[in-house]
VOSE-149223 format. One line per 8 residues: number of its first residue (from 1); their letters; for each residue x, y, z of N, C-alpha, C. Coordinates in pm, whole numbers, plus 50000, padded with zeros to 5 digits. Example, Ala and Ser with C-alpha at 12.3 -4.5 7.8 and 13.67 -1.06 7.14 Angstrom:
BEGIN
1 = as = 51319:49431:50780:51230:49550:50780:51320:49670:50780 | 51285:49775:50708:51367:49894:50714:51290:50003:50787
***
This chain:
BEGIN
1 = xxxxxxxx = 49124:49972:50016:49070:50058:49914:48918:50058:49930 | 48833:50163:49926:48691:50166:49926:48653:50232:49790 | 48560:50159:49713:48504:50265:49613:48338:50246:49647 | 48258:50267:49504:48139:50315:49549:48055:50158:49561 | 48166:50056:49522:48076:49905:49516:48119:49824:49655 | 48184:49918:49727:48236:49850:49881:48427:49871:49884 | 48419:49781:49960:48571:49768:50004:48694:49687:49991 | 48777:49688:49954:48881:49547:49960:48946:49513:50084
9 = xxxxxxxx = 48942:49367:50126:49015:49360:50214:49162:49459:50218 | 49232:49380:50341:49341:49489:50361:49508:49392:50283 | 49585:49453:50200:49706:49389:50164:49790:49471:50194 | 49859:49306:50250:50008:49331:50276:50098:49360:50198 | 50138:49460:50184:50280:49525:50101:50448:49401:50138 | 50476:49291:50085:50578:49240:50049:50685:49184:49940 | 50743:49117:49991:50848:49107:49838:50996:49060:49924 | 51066:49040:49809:51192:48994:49803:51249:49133:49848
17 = xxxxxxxx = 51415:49091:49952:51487:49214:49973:51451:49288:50053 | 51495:49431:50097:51485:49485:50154:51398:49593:50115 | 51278:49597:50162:51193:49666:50044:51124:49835:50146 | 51111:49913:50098:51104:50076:50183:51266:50127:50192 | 51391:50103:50143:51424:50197:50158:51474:50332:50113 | 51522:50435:50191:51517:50527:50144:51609:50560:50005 | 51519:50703:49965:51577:50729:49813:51533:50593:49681 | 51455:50499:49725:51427:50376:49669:51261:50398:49614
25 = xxxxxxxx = 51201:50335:49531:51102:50300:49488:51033:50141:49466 | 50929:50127:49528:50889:49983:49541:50740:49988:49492 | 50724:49903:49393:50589:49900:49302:50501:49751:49350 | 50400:49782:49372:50322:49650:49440:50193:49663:49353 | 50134:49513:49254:49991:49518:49209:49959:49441:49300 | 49858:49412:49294:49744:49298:49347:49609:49310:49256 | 49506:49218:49300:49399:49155:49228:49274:49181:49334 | 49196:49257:49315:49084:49260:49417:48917:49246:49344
33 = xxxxxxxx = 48814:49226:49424:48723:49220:49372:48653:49404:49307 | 48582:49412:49216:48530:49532:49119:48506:49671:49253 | 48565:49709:49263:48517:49791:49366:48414:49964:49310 | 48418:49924:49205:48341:50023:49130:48455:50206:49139 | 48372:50252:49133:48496:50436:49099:48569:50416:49213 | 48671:50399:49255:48784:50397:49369:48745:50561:49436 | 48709:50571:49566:48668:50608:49616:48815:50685:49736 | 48876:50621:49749:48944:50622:49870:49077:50498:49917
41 = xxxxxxxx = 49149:50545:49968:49239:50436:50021:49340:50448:50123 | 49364:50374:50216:49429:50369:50385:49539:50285:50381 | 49634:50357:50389:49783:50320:50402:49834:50343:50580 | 49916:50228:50641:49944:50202:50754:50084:50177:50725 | 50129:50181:50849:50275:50074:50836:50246:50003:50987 | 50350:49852:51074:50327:49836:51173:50442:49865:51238 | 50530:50002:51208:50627:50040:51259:50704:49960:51307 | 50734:49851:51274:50844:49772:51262:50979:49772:51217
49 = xxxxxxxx = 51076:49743:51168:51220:49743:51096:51258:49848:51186 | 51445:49872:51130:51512:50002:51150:51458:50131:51154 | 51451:50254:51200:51380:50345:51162:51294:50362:51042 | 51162:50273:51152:51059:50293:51118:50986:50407:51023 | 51054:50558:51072:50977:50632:51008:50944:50633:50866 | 50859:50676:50787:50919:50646:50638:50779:50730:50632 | 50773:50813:50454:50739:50941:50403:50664:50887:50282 | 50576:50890:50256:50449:50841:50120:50471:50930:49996
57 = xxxx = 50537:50944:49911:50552:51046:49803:50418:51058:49735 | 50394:50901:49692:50267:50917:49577:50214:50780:49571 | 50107:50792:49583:50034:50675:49521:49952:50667:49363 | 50000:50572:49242:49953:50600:49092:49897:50453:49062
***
């Protein structure tokens, strides 16, 4: 995440189960330092698991 007070490191999206799949919804918080007005943010995957591919609906 980058806002206008810098950047947050990068987090790993995990959890219990089998988590991405399809027709499914998976909710992740975390705790970062003040990053001031959220500016921006970079979503990856390391194409790993079963078909890998997978589709970003929304980020809230």
């Amino acid at each position: 995440m980058y806002g206008t007070n810098g950047a947050s490191e990068n987090h790993i999206l995990d959890g219990p189960g089998n988590l991405f799949e399809r027709n499914e919804t998976n909710t992740f918080g975390f705790k970062t330092v003040d990053l001031g007005d959220l500016q921006k943010i970079k979503i990856g995957h390391d194409n790993s698991g079963f078909g890998p591919a997978w589709f970003l609906d929304k980020v809230v």
